[in-house]
LONUNU-267675 format. One record per residue: y, z, x of N, C-alpha, C, O in turn; residue in three letters. Coordinates in steps of 0.001 Angstrom, whole numbers, padded with zeros to 6 digits, always signed. Atoms other than C-alpha are relative to their C-alpha. Example, Ala and Ser with C-alpha at 12.3 -4.5 7.8 and 13.67 -1.06 7.14 Angstrom:
-001190+000000+000890-004500+007800+012300+001200+000000+000900+001181+000665+001936Ala
-001190-000060-000820-001060+007140+013670+001090+000730-000770+002198+000899-000261Ser
# end
This chain:
-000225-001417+000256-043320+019416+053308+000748+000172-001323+001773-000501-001214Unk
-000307-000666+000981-042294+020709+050077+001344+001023+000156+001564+002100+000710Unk
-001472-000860+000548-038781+021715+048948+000017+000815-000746-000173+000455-001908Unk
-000376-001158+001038-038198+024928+047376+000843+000351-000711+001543+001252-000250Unk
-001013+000080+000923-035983+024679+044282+000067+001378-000497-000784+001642-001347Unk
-000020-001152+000516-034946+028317+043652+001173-000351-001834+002103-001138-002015Unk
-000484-000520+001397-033814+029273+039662+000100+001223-000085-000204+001887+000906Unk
-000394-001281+000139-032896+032393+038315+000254+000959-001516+001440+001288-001526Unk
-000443-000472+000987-032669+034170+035002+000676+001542+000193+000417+002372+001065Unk
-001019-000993+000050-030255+036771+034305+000427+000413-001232+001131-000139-002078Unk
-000042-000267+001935-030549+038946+031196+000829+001281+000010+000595+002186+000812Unk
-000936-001186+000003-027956+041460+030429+000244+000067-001602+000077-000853-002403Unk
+000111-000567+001040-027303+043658+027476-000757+000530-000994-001696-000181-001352Unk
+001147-000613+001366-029095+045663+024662-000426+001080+001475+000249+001536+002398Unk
+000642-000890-001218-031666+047725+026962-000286-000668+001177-000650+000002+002143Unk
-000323+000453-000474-031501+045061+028733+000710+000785+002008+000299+000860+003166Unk
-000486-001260-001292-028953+047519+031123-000488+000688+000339+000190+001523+000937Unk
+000631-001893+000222-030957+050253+031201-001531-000904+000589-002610-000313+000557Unk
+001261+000325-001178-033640+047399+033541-001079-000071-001266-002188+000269-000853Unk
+001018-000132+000961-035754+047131+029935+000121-001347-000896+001183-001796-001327Unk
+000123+000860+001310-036933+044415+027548-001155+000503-000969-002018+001339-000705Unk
+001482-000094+000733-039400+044361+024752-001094-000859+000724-000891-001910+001332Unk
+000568+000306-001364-042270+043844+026660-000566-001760-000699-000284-002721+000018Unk
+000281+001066+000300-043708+040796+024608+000479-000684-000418-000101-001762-000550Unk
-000747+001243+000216-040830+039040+023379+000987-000366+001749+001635-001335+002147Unk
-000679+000097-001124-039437+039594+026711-000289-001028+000703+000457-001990+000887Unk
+000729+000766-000527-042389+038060+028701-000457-001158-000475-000919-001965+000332Unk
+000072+001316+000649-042881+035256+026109+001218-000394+000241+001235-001608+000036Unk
-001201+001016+000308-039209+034290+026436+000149-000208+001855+001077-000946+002183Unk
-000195+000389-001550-039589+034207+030838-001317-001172-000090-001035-002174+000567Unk
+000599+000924-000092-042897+032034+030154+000343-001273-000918-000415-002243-000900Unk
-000581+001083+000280-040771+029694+028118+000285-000610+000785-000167-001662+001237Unk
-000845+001070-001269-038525+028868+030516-001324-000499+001369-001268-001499+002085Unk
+000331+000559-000880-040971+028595+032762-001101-001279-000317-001628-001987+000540Unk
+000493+001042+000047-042743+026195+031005+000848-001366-000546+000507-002443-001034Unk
-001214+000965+000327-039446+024472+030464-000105-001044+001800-000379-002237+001933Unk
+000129+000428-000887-039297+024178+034410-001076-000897+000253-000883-001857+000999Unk
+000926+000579-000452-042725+022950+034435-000576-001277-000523-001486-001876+000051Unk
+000022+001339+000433-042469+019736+031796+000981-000730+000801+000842-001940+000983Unk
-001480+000997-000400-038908+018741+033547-000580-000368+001469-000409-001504+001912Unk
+000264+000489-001658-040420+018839+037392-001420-001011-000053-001372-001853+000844Unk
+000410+000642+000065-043599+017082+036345+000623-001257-000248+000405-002254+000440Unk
-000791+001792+000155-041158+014083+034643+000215-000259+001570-000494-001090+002137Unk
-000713-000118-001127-039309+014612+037993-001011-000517+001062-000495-001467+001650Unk
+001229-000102-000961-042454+014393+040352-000230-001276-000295+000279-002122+000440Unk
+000590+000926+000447-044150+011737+038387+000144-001410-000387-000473-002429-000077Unk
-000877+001041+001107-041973+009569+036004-001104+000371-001151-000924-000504-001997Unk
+000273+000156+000844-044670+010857+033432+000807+000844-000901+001814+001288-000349Unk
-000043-001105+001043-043987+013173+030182-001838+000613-000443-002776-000044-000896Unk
+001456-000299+000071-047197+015671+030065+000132+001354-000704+001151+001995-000446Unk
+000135-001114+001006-047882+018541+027699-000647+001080-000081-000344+002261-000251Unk
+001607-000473+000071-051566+019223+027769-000973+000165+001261-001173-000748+002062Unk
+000929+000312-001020-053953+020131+030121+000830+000323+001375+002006+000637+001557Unk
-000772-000064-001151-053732+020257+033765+000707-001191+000370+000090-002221+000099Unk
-001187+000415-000819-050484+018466+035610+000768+000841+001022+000970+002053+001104Unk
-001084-000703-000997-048160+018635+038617+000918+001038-000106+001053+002000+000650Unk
-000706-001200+000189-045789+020535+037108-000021+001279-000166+000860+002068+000178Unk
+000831-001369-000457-048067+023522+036646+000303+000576+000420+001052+001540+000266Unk
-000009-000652-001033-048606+024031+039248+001334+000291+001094+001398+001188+001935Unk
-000707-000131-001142-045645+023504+041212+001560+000631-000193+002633+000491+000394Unk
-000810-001496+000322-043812+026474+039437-000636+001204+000072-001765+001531-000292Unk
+000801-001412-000463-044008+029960+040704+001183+000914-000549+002328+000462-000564Unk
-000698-000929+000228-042386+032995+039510-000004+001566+000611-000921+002366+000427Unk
+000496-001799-000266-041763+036599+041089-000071+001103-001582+000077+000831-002773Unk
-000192-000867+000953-041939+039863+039297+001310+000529-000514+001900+001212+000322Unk
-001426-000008+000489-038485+040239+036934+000362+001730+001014-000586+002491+001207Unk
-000331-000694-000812-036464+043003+039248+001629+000608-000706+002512-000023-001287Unk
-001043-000269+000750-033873+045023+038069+001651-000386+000992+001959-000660+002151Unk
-001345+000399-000105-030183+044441+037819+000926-001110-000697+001520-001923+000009Unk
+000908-000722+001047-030056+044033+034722-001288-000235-000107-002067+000698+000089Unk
+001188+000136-000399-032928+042600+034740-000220-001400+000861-000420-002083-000144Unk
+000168+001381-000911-033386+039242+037166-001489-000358+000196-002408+000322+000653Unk
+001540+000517-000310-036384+036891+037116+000379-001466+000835+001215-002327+000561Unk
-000107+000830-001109-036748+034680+040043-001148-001198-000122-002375-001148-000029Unk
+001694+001459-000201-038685+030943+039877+000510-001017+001320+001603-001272+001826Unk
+000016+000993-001290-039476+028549+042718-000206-001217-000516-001381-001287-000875Unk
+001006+001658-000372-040249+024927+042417-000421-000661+000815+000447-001170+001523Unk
+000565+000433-001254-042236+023592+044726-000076-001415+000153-001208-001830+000399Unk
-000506+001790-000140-041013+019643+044948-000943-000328+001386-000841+000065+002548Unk
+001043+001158-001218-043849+017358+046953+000772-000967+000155+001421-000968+001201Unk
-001046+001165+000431-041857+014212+045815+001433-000076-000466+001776+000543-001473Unk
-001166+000048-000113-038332+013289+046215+000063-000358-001682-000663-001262-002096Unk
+000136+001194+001209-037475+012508+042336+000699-001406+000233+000419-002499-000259Unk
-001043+001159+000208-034679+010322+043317-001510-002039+000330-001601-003159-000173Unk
+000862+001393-000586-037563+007462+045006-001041+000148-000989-001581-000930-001234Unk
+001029+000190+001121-040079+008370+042265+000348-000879-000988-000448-001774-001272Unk
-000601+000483+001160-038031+007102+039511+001384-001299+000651+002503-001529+000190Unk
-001055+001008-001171-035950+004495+041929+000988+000017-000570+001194-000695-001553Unk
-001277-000210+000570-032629+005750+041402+000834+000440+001127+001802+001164+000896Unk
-000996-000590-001370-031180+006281+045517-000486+000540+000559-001706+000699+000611Unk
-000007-001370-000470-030795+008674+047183+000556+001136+000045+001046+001738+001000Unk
-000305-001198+000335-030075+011413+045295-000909+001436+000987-001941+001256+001634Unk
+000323-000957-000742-030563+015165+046881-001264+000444-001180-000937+000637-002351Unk
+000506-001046+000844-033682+016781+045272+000377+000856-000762+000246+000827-001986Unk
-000492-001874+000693-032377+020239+044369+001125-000751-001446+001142-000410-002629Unk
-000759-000391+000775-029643+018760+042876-000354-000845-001364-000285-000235-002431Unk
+000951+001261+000743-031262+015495+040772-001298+001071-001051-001793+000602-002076Unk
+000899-000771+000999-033725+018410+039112+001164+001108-000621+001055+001347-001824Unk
-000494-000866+000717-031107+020981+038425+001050-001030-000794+001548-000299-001650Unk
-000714+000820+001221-028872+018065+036291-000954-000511-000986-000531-000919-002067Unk
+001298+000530+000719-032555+017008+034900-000224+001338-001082-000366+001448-002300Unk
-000020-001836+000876-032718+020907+033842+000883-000091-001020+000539-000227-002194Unk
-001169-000071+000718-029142+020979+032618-000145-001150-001325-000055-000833-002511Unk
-000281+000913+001325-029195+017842+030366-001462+000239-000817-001252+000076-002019Unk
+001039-000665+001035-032386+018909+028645+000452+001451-000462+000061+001698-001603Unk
-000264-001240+000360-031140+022349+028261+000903-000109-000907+000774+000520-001957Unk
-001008-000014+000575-027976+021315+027035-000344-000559-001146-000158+000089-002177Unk
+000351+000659+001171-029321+018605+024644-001031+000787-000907-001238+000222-001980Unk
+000940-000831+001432-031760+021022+022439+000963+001143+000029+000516+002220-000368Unk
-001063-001306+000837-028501+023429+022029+001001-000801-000272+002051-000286+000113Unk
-000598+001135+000277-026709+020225+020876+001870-000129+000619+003019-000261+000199Unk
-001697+000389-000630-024003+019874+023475-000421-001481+000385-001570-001911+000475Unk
+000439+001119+000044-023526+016506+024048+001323-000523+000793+001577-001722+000681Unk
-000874+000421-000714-020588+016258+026237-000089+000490+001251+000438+001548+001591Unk
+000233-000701-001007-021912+016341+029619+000405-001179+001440+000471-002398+001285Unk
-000592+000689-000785-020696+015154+033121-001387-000214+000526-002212+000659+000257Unk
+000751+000718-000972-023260+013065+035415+000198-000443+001279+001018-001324+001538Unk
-000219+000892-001524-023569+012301+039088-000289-001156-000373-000602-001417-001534Unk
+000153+001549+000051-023933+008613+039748-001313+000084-000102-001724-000510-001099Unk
+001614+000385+000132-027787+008877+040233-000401+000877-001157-001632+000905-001153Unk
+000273+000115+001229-028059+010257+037011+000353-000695-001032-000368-000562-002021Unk
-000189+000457+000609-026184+008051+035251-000827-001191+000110-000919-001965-000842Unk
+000463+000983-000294-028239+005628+037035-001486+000095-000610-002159-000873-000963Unk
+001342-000335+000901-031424+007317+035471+000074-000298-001596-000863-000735-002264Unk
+000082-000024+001474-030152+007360+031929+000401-001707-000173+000221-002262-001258Unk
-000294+001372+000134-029106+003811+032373-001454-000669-000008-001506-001711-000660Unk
+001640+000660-000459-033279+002858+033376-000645+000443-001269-001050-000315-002151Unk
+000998-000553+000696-034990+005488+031404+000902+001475-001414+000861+002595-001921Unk
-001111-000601+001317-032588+006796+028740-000793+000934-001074-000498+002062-001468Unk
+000918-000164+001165-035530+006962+026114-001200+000994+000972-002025+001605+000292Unk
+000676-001181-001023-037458+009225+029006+000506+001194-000438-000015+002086-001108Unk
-000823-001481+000247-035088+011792+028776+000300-000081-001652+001345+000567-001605Unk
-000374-000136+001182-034515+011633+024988-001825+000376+000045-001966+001545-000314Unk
+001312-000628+000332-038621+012170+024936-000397+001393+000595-001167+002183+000048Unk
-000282-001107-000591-038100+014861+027328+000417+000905-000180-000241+001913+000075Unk
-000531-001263+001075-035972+017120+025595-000706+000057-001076-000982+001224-001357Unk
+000726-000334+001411-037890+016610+022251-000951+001043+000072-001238+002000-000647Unk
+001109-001003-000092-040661+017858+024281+000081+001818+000454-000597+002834+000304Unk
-000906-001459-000593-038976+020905+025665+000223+000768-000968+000169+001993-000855Unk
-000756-000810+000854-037735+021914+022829-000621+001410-000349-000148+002508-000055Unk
+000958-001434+000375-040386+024509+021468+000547+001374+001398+000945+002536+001325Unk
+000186-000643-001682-040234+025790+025418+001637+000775-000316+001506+001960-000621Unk
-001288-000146+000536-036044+026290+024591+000045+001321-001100+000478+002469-001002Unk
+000189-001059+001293-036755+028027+021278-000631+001387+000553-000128+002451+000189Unk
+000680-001144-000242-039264+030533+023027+000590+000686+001045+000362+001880+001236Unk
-001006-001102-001440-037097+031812+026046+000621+000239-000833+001328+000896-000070Unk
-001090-000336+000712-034752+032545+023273-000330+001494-001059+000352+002113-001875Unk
+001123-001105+000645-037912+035317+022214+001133+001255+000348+001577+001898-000604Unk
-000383-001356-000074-035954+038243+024015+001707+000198-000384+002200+001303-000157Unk
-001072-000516+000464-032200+037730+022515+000045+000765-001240-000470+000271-002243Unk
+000222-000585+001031-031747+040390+020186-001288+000903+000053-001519+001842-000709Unk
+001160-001457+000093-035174+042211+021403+000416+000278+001662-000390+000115+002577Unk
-000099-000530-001482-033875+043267+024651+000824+000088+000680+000961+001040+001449Unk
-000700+000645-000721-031052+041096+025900+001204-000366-001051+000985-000681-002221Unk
-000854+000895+000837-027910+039907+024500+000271-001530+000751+000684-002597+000298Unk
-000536+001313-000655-027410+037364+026864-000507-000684+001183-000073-000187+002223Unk
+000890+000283-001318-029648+035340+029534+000650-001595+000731+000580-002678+000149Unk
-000123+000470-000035-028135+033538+031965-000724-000820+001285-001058-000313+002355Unk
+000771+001105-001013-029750+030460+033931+000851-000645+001077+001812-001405+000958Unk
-000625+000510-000804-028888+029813+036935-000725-001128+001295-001901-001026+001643Unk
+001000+001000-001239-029711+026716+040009+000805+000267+000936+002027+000143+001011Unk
-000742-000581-001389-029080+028016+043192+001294+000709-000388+001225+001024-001576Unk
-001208-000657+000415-025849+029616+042742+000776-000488-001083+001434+000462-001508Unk
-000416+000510+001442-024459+027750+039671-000538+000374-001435-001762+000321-001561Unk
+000086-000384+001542-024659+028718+036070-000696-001543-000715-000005-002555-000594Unk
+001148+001130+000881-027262+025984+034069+000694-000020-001479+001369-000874-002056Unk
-000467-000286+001247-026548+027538+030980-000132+001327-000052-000618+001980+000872Unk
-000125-001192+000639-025995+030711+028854-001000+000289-001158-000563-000425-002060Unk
+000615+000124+000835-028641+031483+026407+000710+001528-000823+000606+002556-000154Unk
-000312-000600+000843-026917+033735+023319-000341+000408-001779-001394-000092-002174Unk
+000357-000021+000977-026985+034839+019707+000239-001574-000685-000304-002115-001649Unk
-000860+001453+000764-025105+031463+018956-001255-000927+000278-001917-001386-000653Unk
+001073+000875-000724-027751+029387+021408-001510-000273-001214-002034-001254-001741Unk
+001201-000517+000620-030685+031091+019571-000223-000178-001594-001347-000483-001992Unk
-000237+000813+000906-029470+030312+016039-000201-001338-000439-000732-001904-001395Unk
+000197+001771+000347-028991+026769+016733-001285-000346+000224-001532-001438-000286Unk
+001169+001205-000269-032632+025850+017947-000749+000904-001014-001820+000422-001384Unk
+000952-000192+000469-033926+028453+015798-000191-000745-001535-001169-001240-002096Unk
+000260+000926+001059-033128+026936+012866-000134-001302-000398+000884-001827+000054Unk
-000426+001486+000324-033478+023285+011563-000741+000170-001893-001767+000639-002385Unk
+000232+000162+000953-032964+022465+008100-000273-001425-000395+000607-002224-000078Unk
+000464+000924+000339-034768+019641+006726+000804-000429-001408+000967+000174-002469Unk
-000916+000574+001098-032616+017311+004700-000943-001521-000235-000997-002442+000579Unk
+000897+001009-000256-035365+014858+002965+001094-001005-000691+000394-001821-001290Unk
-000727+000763+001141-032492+012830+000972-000318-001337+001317-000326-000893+002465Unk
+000092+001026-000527-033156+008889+002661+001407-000757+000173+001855-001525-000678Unk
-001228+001010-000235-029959+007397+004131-000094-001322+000404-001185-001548+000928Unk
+000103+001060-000630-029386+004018+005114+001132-000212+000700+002173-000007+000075Unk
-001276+000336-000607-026864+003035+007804-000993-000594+001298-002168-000541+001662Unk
+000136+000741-001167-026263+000913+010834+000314+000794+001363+001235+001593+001536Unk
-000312-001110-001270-026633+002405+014415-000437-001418+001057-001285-002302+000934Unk
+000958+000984-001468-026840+000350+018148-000972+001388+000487-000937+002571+000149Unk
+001011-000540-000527-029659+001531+020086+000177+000573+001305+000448-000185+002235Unk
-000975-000458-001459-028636+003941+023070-001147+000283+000831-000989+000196+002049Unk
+001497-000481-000766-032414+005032+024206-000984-000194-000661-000778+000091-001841Unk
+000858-000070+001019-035619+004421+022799-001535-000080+001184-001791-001013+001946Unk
+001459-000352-000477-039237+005681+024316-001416-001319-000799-002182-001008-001712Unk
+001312+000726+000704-041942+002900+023182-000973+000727-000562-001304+000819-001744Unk
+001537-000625+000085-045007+004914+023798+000578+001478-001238-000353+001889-001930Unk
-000270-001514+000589-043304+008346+021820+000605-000793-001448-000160-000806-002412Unk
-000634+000105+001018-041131+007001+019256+001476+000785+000016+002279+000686-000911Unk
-001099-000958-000340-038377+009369+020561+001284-001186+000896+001003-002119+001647Unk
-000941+000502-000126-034854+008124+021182+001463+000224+000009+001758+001371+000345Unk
-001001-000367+000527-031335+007895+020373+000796-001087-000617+000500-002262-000403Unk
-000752+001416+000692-028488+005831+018075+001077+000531+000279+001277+001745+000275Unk
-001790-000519-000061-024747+005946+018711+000263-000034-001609-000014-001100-002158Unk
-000758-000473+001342-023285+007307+015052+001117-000249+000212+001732+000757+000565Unk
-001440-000062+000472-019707+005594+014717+000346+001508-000443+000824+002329+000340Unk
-000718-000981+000807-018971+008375+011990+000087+001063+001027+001171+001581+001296Unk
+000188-001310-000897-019960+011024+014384+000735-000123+001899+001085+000740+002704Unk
-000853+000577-001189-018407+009190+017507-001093+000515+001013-000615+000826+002104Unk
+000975-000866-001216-021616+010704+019635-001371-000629-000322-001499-001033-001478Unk
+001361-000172+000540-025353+010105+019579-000755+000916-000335-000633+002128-000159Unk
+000885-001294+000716-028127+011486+017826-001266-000361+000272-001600-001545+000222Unk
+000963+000623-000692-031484+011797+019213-001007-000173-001463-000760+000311-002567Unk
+000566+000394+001262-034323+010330+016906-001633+000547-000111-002174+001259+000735Unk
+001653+000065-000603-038133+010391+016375-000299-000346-001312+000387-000243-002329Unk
+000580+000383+001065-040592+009062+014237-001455+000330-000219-002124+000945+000612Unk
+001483-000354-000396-044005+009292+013214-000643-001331+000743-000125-002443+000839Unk
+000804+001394-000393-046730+007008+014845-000217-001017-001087-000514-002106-000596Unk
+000215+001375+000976-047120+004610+011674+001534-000445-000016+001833-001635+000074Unk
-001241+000948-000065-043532+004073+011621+000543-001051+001285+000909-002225+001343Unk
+000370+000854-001286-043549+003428+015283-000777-001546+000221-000294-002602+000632Unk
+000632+001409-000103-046442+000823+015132+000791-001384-000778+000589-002552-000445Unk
-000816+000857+000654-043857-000950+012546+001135-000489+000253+001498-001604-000120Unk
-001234+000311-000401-040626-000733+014049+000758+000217+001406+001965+000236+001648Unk
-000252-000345-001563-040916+000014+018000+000582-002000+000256+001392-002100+001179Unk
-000278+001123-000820-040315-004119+018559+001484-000082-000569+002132-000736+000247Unk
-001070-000356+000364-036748-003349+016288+000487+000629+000949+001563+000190+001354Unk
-000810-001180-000981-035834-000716+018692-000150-000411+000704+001009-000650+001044Unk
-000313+000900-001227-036582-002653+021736+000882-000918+000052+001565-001070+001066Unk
-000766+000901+000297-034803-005214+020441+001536+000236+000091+002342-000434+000738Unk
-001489-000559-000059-031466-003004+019577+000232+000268+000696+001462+000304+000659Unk
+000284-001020-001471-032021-001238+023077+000401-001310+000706+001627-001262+000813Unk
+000109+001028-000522-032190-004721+024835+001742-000343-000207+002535-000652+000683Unk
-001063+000477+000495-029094-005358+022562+001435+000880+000649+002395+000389+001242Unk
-000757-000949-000997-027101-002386+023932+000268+000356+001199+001202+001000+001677Unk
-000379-000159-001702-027921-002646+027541+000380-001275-000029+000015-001048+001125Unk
-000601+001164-000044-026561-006275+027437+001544+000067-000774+002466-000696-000488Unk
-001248+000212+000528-023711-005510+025262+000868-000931-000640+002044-001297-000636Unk
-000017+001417+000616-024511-008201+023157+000472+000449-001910+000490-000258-002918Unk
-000442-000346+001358-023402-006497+020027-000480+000303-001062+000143+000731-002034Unk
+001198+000108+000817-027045-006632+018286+000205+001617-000941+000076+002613-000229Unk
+000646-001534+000384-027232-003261+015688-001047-000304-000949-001281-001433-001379Unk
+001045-000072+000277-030253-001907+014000+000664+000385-001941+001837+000617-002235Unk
+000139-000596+001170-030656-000969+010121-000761+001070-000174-001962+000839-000038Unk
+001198-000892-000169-032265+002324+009807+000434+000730-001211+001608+000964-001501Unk
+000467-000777+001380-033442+004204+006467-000401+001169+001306-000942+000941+002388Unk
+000554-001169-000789-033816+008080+007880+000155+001232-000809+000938+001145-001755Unk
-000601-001282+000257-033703+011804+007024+000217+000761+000622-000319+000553+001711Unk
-000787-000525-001202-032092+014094+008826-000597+001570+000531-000958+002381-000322Unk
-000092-001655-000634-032637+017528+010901+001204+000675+000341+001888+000259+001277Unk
-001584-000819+000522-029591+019803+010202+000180+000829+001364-000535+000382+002260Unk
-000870-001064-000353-027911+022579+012214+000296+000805-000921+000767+000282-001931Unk
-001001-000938+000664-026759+025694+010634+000736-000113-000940+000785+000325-002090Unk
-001608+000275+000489-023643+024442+010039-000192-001534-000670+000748-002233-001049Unk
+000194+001779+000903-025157+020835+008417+000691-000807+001256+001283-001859+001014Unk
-000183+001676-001149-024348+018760+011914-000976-000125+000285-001543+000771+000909Unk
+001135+000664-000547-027122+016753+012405-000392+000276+001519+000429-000136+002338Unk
+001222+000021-000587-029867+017644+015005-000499-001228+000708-000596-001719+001833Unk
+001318+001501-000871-032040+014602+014882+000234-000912-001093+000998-000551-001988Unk
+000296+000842+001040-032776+011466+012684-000987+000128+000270-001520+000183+001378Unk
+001873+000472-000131-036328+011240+011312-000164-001546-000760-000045-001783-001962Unk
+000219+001605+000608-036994+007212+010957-001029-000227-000908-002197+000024-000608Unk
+001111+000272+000971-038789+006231+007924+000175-001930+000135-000884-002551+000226Unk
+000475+001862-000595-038164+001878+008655+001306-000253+000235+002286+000370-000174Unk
-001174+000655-000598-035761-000313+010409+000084-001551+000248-000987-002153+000328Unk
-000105+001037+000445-034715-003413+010306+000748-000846+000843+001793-000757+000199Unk
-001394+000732+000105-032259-005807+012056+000718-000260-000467+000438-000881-001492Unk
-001171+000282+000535-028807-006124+011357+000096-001474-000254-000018-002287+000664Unk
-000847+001555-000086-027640-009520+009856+001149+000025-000649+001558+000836-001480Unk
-001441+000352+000854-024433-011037+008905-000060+000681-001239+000730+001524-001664Unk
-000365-000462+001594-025379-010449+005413-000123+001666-000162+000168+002114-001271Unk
+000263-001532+000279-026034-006640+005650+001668+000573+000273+001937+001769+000156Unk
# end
């Protein structure tokens, strides 16, 4: 039988009060999110990442009609599969194993990066680290477009799982994903390897300078060149063998010039002599 994961958006301000949005940035920014819900419960369902075409996750999001007060839009998920035994990580509770799956994708494309974990999530990012770093990349667009009705309708939409607050989507929120400034200048520095996706190229490096990670991506030719590097540093980091990588990159900005993303142009192993 199928678990019903209730969500919730909650948009207040502008006309917003007054039970009103603009009708097409409105309804483009509720079929964001809901196609936010519907990449994160497919991972969840599956263990895949899916984009295109028909998948589980689809389908197994439903939405009512938004209802006033100010305005409230109501989604279901319809969970077949436990994630926790999909992705062998316990026995975590459903409900709650998708709404921290929600949260750390949500949070990571509005670049918070200081977030608490149950044990069976830490136990996920410990397996499939480079999952969820491909996971948010893919989200992201989905992020950007629920962010359609701040400023045409709404000042402020907030997400909620079951009775808890997810996140806040704002003018500040909406800023940060809307912009990215492309910085092509080529750096070189040393990073260990904290996540790294084979098949995507999507990832992450711990930044000393920055004391945090930064998630990565590359194109597919760089990939075919330097995915056995990143396994390698990855390998090196879950052993805690001390191994770091060399990476030439350029960067995806913030606003405010804090790095976004690294874009990998080649990488290298660290040696003594570097």
């Amino acid at each position: 039988m199928a678990e019903v994961i209730p969500f919730r958006l909650r948009l207040t301000g502008d006309t917003a009060d007054r039970h009103q949005f603009q009708g097409y940035d409105g309804y483009m920014a509720l079929a964001g999110f809901a196609w936010t819900l519907a990449l994160v419960t497919n991972y969840a369902e599956t263990g895949k990442i899916r984009q295109r075409g028909e998948f589980l996750g689809r389908n197994a999001v439903r939405a009512s009609a938004p209802a006033a007060g100010s305005i409230i839009a109501d989604f279901a998920v319809w969970l077949e599969q436990n994630p926790a035994q999909v992705l062998g990580i316990g026995s975590a509770v459903a409900s709650v194993f998708l709404y921290d799956l929600v949260r750390r994708v949500i949070a990571r494309n509005l670049g918070d990066h200081n977030l608490s974990e149950t044990p069976e999530f830490k136990q996920l990012l410990a397996r499939r680290a480079g999952d969820v770093e491909a996971l948010v990349a893919k989200v992201e667009p989905a992020v950007r477009q629920t962010h359609a009705v701040i400023g045409n309708g709404a000042r402020k939409m907030q997400i909620l799982g079951g009775h808890n607050i997810i996140n806040t989507y704002d003018e500040r929120t909406r800023d940060y994903v809307k912009l990215n400034i492309e910085d092509d200048q080529e750096i070189e520095s040393d990073f260990s390897v904290s996540a790294f996706n084979v098949n995507s190229g999507y990832g992450s490096v711990f930044d000393n300078r920055l004391g945090r990670t930064v998630p990565i991506s590359m194109s597919r030719e760089v990939l075919r060149k330097v995915s056995n590097v990143f396994t390698w540093g990855l390998d090196q980091y879950a052993n805690k063998t001390g191994g770091r990588i060399v990476m030439k990159y350029t960067r995806i900005l913030a606003m405010d010039g804090t790095p976004k993303r690294y874009v990998v142009q080649s990488a290298k192993r660290m040696t003594r002599r570097d």
